[in-house]
C-alpha positions in Angstrom: 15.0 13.0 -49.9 15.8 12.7 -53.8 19.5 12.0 -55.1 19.6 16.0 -56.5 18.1 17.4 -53.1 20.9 15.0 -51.2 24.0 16.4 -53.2 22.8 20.3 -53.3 22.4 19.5 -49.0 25.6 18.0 -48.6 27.8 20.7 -50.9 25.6 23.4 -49.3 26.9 21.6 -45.7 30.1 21.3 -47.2 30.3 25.1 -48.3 28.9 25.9 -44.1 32.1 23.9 -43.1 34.3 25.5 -44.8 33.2 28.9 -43.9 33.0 28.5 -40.7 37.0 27.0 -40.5 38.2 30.5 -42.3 39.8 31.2 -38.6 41.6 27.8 -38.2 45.2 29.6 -39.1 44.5 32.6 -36.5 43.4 30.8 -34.1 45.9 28.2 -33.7 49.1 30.2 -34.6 51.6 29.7 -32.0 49.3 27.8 -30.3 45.3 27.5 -29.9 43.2 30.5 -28.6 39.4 30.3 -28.2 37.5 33.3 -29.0 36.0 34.6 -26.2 35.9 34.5 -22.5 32.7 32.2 -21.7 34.7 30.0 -23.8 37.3 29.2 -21.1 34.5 28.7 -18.8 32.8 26.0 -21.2 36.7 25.0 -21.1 37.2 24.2 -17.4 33.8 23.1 -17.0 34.3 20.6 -19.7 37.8 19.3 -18.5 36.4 18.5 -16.0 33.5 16.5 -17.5 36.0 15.0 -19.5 37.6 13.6 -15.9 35.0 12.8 -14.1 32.4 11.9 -17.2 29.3 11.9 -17.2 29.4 14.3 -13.7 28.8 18.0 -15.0 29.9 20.6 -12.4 27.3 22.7 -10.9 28.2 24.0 -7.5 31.9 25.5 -7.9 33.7 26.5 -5.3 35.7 28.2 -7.9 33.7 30.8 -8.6 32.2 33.3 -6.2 35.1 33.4 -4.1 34.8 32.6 -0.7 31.5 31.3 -0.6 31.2 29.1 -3.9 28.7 29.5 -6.8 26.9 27.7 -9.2 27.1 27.7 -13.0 23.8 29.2 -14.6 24.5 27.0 -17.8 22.5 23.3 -18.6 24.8 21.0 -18.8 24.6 19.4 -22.7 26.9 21.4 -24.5 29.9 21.0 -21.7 28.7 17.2 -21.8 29.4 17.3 -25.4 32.6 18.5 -25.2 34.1 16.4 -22.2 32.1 13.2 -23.2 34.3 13.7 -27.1 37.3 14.4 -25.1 36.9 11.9 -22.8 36.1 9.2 -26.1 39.6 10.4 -27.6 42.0 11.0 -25.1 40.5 9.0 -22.2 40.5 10.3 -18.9 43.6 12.1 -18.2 42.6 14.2 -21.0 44.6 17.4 -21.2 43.0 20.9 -21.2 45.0 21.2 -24.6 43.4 18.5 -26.2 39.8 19.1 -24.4 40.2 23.0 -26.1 40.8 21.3 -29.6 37.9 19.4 -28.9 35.7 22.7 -27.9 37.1 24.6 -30.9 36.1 22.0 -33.2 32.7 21.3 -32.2 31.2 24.3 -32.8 31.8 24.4 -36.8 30.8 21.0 -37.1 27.4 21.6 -35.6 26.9 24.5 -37.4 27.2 23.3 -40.6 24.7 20.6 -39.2 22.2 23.5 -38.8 21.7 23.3 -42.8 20.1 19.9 -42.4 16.9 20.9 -40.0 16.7 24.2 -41.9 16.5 22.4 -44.9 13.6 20.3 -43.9 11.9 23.0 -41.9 11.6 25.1 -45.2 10.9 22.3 -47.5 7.4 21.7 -45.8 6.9 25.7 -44.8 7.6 27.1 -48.2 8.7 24.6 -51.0 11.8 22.6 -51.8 13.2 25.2 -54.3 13.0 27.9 -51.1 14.5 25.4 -48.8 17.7 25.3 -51.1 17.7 28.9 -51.2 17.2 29.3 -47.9 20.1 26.9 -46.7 22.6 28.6 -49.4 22.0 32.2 -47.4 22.4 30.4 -44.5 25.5 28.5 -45.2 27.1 32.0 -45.4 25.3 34.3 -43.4 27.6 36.2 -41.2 25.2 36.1 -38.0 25.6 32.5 -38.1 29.2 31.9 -38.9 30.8 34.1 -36.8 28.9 32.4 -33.7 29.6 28.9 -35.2 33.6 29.4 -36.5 35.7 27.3 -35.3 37.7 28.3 -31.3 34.2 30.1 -30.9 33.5 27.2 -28.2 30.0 28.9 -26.4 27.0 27.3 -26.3 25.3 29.9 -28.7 25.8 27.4 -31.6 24.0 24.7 -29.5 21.0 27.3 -28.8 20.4 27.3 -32.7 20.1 24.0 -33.2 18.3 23.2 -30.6 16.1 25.8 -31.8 15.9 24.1 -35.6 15.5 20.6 -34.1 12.0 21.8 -32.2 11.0 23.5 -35.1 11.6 21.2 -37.4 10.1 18.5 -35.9 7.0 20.5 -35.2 6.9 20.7 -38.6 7.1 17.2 -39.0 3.8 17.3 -37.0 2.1 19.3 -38.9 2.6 17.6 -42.1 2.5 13.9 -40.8 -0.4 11.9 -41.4 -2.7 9.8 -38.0 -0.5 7.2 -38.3 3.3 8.9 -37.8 1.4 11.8 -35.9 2.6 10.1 -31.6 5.9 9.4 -32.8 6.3 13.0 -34.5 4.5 14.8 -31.1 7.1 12.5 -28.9 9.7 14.0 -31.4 8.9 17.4 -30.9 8.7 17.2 -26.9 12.4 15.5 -27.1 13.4 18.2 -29.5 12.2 20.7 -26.9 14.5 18.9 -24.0 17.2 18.9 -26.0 17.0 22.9 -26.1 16.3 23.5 -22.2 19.1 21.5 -21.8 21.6 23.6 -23.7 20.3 26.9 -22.6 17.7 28.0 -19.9 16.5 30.8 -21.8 15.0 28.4 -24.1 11.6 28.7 -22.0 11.0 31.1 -24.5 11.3 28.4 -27.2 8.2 26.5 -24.5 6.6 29.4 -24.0 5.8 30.0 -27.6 6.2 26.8 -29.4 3.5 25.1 -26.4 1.1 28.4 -27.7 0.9 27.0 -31.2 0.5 23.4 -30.4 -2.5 24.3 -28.2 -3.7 26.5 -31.3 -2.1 23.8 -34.4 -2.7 20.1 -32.8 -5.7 20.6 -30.3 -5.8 17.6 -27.8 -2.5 16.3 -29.0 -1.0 18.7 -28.1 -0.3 18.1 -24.4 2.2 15.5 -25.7 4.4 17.2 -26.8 5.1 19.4 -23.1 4.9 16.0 -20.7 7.9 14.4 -23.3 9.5 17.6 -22.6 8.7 17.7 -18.9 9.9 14.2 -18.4 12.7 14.3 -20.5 14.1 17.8 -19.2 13.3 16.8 -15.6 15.4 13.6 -15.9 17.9 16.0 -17.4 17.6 18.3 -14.6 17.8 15.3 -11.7 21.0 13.7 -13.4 22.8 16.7 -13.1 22.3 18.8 -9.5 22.0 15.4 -7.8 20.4 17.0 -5.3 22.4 19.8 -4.7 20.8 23.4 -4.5 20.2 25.8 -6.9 18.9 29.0 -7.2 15.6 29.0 -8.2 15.2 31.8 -11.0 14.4 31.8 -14.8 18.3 32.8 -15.8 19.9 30.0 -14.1 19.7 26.3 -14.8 17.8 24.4 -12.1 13.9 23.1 -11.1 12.5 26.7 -12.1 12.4 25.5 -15.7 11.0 21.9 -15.7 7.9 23.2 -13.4 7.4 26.2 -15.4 7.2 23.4 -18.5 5.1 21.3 -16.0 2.9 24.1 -15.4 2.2 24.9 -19.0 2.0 21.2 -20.2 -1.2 21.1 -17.0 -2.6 23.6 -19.1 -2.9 21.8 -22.2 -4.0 18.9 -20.5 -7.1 21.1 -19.2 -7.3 22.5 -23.0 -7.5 18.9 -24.6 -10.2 17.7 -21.7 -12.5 20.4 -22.7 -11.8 19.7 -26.2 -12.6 15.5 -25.7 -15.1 13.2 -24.5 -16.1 9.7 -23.1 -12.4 8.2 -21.6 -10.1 10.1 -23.2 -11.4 13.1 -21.2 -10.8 11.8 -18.2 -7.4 10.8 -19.5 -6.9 14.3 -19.5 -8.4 15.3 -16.7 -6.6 12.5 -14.6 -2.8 14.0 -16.0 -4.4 17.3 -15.0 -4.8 16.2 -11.6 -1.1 14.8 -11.9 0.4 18.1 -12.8 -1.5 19.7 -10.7 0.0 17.9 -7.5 3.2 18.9 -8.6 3.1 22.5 -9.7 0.3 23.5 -7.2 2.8 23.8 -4.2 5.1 25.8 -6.3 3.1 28.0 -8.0 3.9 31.2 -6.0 7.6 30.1 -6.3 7.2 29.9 -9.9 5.4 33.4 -10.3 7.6 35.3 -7.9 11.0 34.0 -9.9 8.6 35.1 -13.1 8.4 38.6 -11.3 11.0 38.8 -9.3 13.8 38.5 -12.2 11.5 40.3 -14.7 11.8 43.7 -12.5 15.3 43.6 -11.8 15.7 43.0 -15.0 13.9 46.0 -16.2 14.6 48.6 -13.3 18.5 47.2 -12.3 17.4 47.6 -8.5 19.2 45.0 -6.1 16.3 42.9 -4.1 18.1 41.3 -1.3 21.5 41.2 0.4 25.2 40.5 -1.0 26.8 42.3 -4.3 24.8 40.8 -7.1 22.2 38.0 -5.6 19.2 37.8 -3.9 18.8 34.9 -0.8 22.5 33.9 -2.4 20.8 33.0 -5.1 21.5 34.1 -8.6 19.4 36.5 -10.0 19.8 38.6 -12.9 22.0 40.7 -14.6 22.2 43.5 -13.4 21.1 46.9 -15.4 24.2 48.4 -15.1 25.9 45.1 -16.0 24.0 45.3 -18.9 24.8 48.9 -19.8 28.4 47.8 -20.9 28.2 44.2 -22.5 28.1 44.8 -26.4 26.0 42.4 -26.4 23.3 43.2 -24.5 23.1 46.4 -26.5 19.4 46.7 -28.9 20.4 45.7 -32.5 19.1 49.0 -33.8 20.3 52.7 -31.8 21.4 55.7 -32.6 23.2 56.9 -34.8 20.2 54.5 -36.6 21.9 54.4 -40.0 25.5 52.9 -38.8 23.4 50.3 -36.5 21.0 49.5 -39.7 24.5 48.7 -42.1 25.9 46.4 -39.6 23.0 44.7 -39.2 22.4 44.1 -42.5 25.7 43.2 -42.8 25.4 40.4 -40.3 21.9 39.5 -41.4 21.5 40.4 -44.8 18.8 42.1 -46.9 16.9 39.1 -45.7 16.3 41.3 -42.5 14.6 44.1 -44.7 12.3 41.4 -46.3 11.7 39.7 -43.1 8.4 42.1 -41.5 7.0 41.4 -45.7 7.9 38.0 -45.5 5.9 37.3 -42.0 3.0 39.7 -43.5 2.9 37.1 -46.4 3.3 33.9 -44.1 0.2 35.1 -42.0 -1.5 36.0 -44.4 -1.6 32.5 -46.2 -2.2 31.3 -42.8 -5.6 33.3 -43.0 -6.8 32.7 -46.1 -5.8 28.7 -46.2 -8.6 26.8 -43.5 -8.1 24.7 -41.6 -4.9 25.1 -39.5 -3.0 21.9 -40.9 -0.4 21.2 -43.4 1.5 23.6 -45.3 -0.3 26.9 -43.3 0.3 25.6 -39.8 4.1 25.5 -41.0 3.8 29.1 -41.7 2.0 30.1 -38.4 4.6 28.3 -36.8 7.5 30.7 -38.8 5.0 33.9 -37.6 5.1 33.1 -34.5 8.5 32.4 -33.9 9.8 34.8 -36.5 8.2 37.8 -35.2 9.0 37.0 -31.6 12.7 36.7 -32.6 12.7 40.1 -34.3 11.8 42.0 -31.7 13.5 40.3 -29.5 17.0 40.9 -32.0 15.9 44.1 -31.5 15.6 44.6 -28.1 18.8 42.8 -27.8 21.8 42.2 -30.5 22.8 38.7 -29.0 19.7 37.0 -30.3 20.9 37.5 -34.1 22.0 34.1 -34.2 18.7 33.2 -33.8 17.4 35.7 -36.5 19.9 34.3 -39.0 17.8 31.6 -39.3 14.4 33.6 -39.8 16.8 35.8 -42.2 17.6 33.3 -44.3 13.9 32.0 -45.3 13.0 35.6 -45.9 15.7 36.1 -48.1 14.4 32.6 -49.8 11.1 34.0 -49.8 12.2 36.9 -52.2 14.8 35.1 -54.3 12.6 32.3 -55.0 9.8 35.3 -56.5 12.7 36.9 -58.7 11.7 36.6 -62.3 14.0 37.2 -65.4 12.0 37.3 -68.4 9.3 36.4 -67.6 10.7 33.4 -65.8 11.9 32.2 -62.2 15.3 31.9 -62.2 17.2 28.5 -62.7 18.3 26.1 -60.4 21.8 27.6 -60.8 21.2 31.7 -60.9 18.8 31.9 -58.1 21.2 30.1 -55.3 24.2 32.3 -56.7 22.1 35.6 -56.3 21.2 34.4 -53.0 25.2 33.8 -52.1 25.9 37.5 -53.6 23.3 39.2 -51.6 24.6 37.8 -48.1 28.2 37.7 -49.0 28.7 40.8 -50.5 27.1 43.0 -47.5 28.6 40.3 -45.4 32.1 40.1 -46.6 33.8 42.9 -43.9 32.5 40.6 -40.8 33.5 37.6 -43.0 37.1 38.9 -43.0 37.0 39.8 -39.5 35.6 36.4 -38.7 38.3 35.3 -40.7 41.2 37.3 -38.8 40.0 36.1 -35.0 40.8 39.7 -33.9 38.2 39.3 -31.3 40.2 36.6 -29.7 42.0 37.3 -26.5 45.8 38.1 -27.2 48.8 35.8 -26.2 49.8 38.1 -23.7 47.2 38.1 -21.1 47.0 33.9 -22.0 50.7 33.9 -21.3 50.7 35.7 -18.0 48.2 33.9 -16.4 50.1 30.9 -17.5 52.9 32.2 -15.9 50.9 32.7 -12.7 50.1 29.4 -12.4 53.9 28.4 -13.1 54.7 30.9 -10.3 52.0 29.7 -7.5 50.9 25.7 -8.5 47.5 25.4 -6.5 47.5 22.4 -4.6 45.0 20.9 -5.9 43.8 20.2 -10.0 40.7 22.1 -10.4 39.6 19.6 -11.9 39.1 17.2 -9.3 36.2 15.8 -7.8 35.2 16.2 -4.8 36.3 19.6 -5.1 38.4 21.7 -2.3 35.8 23.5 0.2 35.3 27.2 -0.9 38.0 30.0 0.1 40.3 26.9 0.2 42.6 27.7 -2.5 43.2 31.8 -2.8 41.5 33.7 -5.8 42.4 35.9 -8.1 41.1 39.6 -8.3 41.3 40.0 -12.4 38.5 42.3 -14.6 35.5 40.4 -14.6 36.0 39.9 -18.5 39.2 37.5 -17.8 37.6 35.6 -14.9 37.0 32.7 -16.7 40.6 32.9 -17.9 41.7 32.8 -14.7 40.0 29.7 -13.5 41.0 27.7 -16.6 44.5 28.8 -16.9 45.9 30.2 -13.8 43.3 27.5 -11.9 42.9 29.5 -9.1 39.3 30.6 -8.6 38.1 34.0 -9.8 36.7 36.8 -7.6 35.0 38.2 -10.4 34.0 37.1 -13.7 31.4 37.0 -16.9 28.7 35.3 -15.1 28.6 38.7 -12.8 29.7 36.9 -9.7 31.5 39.7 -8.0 31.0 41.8 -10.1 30.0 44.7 -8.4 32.8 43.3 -6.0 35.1 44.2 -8.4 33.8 47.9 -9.6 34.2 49.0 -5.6 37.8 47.6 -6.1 38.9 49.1 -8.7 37.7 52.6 -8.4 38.3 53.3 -4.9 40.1 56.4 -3.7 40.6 54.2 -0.3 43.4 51.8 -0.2 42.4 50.3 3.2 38.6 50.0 1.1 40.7 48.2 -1.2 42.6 45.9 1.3 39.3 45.0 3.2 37.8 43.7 -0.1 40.9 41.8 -1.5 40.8 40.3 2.0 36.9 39.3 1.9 37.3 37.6 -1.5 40.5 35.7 -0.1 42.0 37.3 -3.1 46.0 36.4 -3.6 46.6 37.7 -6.6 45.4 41.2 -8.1 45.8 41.2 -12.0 45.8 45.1 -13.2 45.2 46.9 -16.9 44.4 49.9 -18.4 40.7 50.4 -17.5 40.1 54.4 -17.8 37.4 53.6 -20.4 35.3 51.7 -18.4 36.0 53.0 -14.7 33.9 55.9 -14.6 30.9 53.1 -15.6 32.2 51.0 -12.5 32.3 53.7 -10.4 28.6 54.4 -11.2 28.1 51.1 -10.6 29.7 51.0 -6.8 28.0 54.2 -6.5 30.6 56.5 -6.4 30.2 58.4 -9.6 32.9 61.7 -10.5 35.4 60.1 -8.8 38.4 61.3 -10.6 40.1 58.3 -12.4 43.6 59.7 -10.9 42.4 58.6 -7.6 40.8 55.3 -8.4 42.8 52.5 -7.0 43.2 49.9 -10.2 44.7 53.1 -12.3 47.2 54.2 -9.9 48.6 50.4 -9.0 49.0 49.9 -12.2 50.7 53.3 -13.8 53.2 52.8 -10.5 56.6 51.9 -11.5 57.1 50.9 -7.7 57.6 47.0 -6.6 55.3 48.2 -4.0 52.4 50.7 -4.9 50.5 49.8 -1.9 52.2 48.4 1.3 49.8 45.1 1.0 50.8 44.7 -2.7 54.1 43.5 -4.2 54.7 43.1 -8.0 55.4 39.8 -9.1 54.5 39.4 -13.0 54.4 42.0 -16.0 52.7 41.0 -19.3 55.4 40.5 -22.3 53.4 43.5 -24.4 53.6 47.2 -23.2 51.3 50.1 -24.1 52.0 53.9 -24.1 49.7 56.4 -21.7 48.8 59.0 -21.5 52.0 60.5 -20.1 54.2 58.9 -22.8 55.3 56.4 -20.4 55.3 52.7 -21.4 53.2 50.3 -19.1 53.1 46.6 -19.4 49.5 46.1 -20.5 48.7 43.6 -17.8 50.3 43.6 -14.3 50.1 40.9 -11.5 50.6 41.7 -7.3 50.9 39.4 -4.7 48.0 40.4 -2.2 49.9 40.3 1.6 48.0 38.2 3.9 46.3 35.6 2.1 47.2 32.0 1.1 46.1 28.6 0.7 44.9 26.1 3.1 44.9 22.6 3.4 42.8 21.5 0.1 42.1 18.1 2.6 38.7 20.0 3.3 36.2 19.2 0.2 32.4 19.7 -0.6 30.4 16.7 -0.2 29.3 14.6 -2.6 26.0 15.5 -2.6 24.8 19.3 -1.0 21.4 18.7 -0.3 22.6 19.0 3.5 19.5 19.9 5.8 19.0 23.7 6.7 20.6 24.4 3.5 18.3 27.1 1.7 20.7 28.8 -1.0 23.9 29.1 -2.5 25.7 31.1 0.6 25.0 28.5 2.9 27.0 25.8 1.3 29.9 26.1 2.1 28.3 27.0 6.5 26.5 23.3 5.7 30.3 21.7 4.9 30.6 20.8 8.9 27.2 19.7 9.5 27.4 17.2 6.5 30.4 16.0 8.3 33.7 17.1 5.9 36.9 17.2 8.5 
């Protein structure tokens, strides 16, 4: 890279940085608070990383209460985190110091994103575009606010993974005979990398292994056996044999034989393609792949199926309240219904939803459909597929795919940003004033202008961390923990059995705040264990209903708010829809100014900050009852080491396979 491209990459990195520590002063006044709640559960599963490095937790008997469940998340971005902890504060790392490791991370690697951008667009579009399109980046809100510092979620990760691959397929595509192994290995790694941060990256396989069959012929099956070794390896290191469910939304042996299954395709592609020995190379790897993925093939298409329907119609196949063979399945539609982000980027009313997504992706998202039409179209007219136009395929491809799938759902916009960006690079870098492009000092500080000044509102917001959970919910669930010490550190290893140490019944938004702070397992929480669990709670008429499921989630503590917004969508959900919210058991517990609202409950804790209802009355905003009945046991009785016991065929059955693998 040239002196002047060096300098304009390290103050655009530089600008990225700063950007995305505007929240540094918010989010650590009066002490730190990460953003959201999958951020405490990256924050427990880390801490304990950190403590027992390099072991990543997959079966937790912390979540799912009684039974256990598994964490649907690939281990490298928790890795990340504990292994830095662990490097500065050694193993008796704190959570306090492992959080100001997981806040800090995710600015730092998204300033990094500027340097893959920068050389994906320097060989797809020109080096002038590739400043341009690292300058929209640096500040583009749908980047930033998922990369700003206490935002500590994997999202961040999923980007650059996404920038590595595509980067270093661009590598590829521009690298002469000689560098052209090393730059297929690099790809295939690159591709690892991403699986291993998130499982929905298959869709990063899935269309990335479509253009190398189409881009690099025979070569191509490289690039998926790296990426099958590597991510199986990956995969191996981290369940150490213990089970999974076997599903495209969790992390676990569905993805490296669905990688395995398209890399045997490839194989069969490049033997047509070839002759003499190299053929039978082929052919021979075929027959490898083949031995592998043939046994699982139904397996592989019924997970495919399986999670796709559910998906789509939100029908329950299988017993329990939100899995299928106690496996984890999908989110449910209903789920779905109230997340904000799981909501389609564009809906009615279509001209609010249009501003804030141009505010979060610029006019970049405007230019984007023209700047694809453009890209393919170069693609076309420039034969063969090499160089410069397989670049541009490669930003079709993966540009259009992203789009609609922004559209279909808002959460992918940090993907988009990216996409975004070389649009708006794509326009900027056509402007003409005069007769004349614009110099190397206008056309970056138009660019800034048109994604800062749509973007500023979110930029402020960003800046003000008024997404973050508030001190008082933190604070109480502190003070739980103060009140009732579990036994045992939940970060231990071997952990206690399941239904060993006595959950806590909170909304399903705070569950991960529950494990990591009051460090008692959570009966429901944002993976959607129990969640359905927890909509039959809290809008029951029926307080023995309510008794009986407190009871069945060994639940010792029932944390209470304000939820008349979304009751009547929980009551749906438990299938008992018009219930009047008067009756429903969360509201009436917690608008009862009695020690004892129910004769199995007894008020123990009040949050520090009240709100008026509806009434005029003033109610703490969070509540906490002691659930009569249930306690811990002895945490003496732990998990194995490994759960790969025999006659063990899903996640339920751990904890029933504890005995037979011989725990006291």
């Amino acid at each position: 890279m040239r002196i002047s491209n060096t300098l304009f990459v390290s103050a655009v990195f530089t600008l990225a940085l700063v950007i995305r520590f505007l929240p540094l002063s918010a989010a650590t006044e009066g002490g730190l608070r990460l953003l959201s709640p999958d951020c405490y559960g990256h924050l427990r599963r880390s801490a304990s990383v950190a403590r027992n490095f390099p072991r990543v937790p997959v079966f937790d008997s912390y979540l799912n209460p009684p039974d256990g469940g598994v964490w649907i998340w690939p281990p490298l971005f928790d890795l990340a985190i504990g292994g830095i902890a662990r490097l500065l504060f050694g193993r008796a790392a704190t959570l306090t110091q492992v959080a100001a490791v997981a806040a800090t991370l995710p600015p730092i690697l998204g300033a990094l994103h500027v340097l893959p951008l920068f050389a994906l667009a320097r060989r797809a579009l020109s080096v002038r575009r590739a400043r341009l399109a690292i300058t929209a980046y640096a500040v583009m809100p749908a980047a930033a606010v998922w990369s700003c510092f206490g935002h500590a979620d994997h999202h961040v990760a999923e980007g650059f993974g996404l920038l590595l691959f595509l980067s270093a397929s661009a590598v590829v595509c521009r690298a002469g005979l000689g560098r052209r192994t090393a730059a297929l290995a690099s790809a295939g790694g690159a591709l690892a990398v991403a699986l291993l941060i998130w499982q929905g990256a298959v869709f990063i396989a899935g269309i990335g292994l479509f253009f190398a069959a189409m881009a690099w012929g025979a070569a191509a099956p490289l690039v998926g056996a790296v990426a099958t070794v590597l991510l199986a390896l990956g995969t191996a290191a981290t369940l150490r044999g213990q089970i999974v469910p076997f599903a495209f939304v969790s992390f676990g042996w569905f993805q490296p034989l669905l990688l395995a299954g398209a890399t045997l395709a490839l194989c069969l592609l490049a033997a047509l393609k070839t002759r003499g020995a190299r053929r039978l190379a082929w052919l021979a790897a075929s027959a490898a792949l083949a031995l592998l993925v043939a046994p699982n093939v139904g397996n592989i298409t019924a997970a495919i199926l399986r999670g796709s329907a559910y998906l789509v119609t939100g029908n329950p196949q299988g017993s329990g309240d939100d899995f299928a063979d106690g496996g984890y399945l999908s989110y449910p539609q209903d789920f779905l219904r109230i997340v904000a982000e799981a909501q389609p980027l564009l809906r009615a009313p279509w001209g609010a939803s249009l501003g804030r997504a141009l505010q979060q992706l610029s006019p970049g998202l405007l230019v984007l459909p023209f700047a694809l039409a453009l890209w393919a179209w170069t693609v076309v007219r420039r034969r063969p597929l090499d160089g410069r136009p397989a670049v541009r395929l490669l930003l079709v491809l993966f540009g259009g795919a992203l789009l609609a799938m922004t559209i279909f759902q808002v959460r992918n916009v940090y993907y988009l940003a990216i996409f975004s960006a070389l649009a708006l690079a794509e326009l900027v870098g056509r402007v003409r004033l005069g007769g004349r492009l614009l110099g190397p000092v206008a056309a970056p500080l138009l660019t800034l202008a048109l994604v800062a000044v749509p973007g500023r509102s979110v930029l402020a917001h960003m800046k003000s961390y008024a997404d973050a959970p508030g001190w008082d919910l933190l604070d109480l669930l502190e003070r739980l923990r103060q009140l009732d010490p579990p036994a045992v550190d939940p970060a231990v290893f071997p952990q206690p059995r399941p239904g060993a140490i006595a959950s806590v019944m909170a909304p399903w938004a705070a569950g991960h705040f529950v494990t990591a702070l009051a460090q008692r397992p959570a009966a429901a929480d944002p993976l959607v264990y129990g969640w359905r669990r927890q909509c039959r709670l809290y809008s029951t008429p029926d307080d023995a209903e309510a008794l009986q499921i407190l009871h069945a989630a060994r639940c010792r503590y029932l944390v209470t708010m304000d939820l008349s917004p979304v009751l009547p969508s929980y009551a749906a959900a438990a299938g008992r829809a018009g219930t009047p919210l008067s009756r429903m058991f969360a509201l009436r517990m917690h608008r009862s100014a009695e020690l004892h609202p129910a004769p199995f409950l007894t008020r123990v804790l009040d949050s520090s900050t009240a709100a008026r209802g509806p009434d005029g009355v003033l109610t703490p905003r969070f509540r906490v009852f002691r659930v009569e009945g249930v306690a811990d046991e002895s945490p003496a009785r732990t998990l194995p080491d490994v759960a790969n016991v025999a006659g063990v065929s899903n996640v339920a059955d751990l904890a029933n396979a504890a005995p037979a693998a011989g725990v006291p």
